[in-house]
Each structure stands twice: as C-alpha cells, then as structure tokens.
N, C-alpha and C positions, 0 to 999 in steps of 0.2 A: 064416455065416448069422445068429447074435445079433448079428453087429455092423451086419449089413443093417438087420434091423429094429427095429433101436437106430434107427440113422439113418432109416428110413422113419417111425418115432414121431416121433421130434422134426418132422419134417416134416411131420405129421399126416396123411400118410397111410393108417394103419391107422384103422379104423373103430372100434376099443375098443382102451384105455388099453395100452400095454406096460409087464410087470413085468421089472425089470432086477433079473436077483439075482446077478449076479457085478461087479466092478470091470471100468467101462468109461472109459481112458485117453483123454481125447479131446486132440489136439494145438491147439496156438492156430490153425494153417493150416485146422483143420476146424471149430472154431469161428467163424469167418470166412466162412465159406459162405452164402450166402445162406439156405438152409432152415433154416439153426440162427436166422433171424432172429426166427421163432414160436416156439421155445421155450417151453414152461408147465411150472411145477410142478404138480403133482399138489394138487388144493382150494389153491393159490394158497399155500403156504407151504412152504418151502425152511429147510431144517436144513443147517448148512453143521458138517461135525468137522475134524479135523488129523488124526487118528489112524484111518489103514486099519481098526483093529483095533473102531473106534467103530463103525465103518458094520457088520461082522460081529457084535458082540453085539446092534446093533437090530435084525438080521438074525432074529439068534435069538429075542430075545424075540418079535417079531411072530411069528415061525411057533408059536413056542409057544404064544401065544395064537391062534392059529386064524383069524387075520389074511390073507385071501386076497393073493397078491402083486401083484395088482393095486390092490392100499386100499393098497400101504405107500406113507411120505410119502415126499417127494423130499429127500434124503440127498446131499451134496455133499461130498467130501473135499477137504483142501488138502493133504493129504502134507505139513504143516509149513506154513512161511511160502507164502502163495498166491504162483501162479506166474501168470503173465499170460492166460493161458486160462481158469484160475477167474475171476481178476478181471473177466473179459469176461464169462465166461460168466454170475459173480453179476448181472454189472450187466443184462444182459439179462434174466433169470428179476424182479429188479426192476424193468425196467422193462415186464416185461408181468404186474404188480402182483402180482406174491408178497409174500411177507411174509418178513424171513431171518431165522432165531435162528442166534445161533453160540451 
C-alpha cells in the first residue's frame, strides 16, 4: 500500500502532498515510467545525502520539532556514488525547477 501511494504521489494523483517517512528504493526501470515524468520536490528544493543514516536524523530532528510530515523537504539518498536512477531521477526534480543542495 505505501509504495501505491508513493507512486500515485509522484503521479499527482493524490489531492494533498504525500509524506514518505520510510526509505523508498525506486529502480531505474521505474524511474523511466512515464508518471515519474512530473515529479516535484516539495517548495521546489531537493536535498540530496550519501548517507541512509543522513535522511534518519532529518527524520528526527523534524519530528522533534513538531514538523507535520507532510512540510518535511524532499531528501534524496545516493547510498554512495549516485547510481543511474538518482542521476535521472536529480535531473528531473531539476528539471521541473527544484533547487539541489548536496
């Protein structure tokens, strides 16, 4: 079911934003999909880390500050050296005008 409406988000088909609070593995093959072609970050800026462990402490801090999961920003891992699905995937999220900080 989270990984439906994982995919039905990106697709915009949900009427209000989806909060993703677990690690979601997307393959290059799904990245390729035509619905991932909309993809947005959350207010147009995308944080991209290496470190799984990076996305869990923004995790925490934001819940500790009382940060609805719906407001947290768009968090991008690369598990290391980006693998070709990130790389597609950043380049999309720029080219539907995010902003990336790594």
């Amino acid at each position: 079911q989270p990984l439906r409406e994982s995919l039905a988000a990106l697709r915009g088909e949900l009427q209000a934003p989806l909060a993703i609070t677990s690690v979601l593995a997307i393959p290059l093959c799904t990245v390729r999909r035509p619905e991932f072609s909309s993809v947005q970050a959350y207010r147009k800026t995308a944080f991209v880390v290496e470190n799984p462990t990076a996305i869990a402490a923004i995790a925490e801090r934001l819940s500790i500050e009382h940060n609805p999961p719906d407001r947290w920003p768009t968090v991008v891992c690369t598990s290391g050296s980006p693998e070709l699905a990130v790389q597609q995937l950043l380049v999309m999220l720029h080219g539907s005008g995010a902003q990336l900080y790594y």
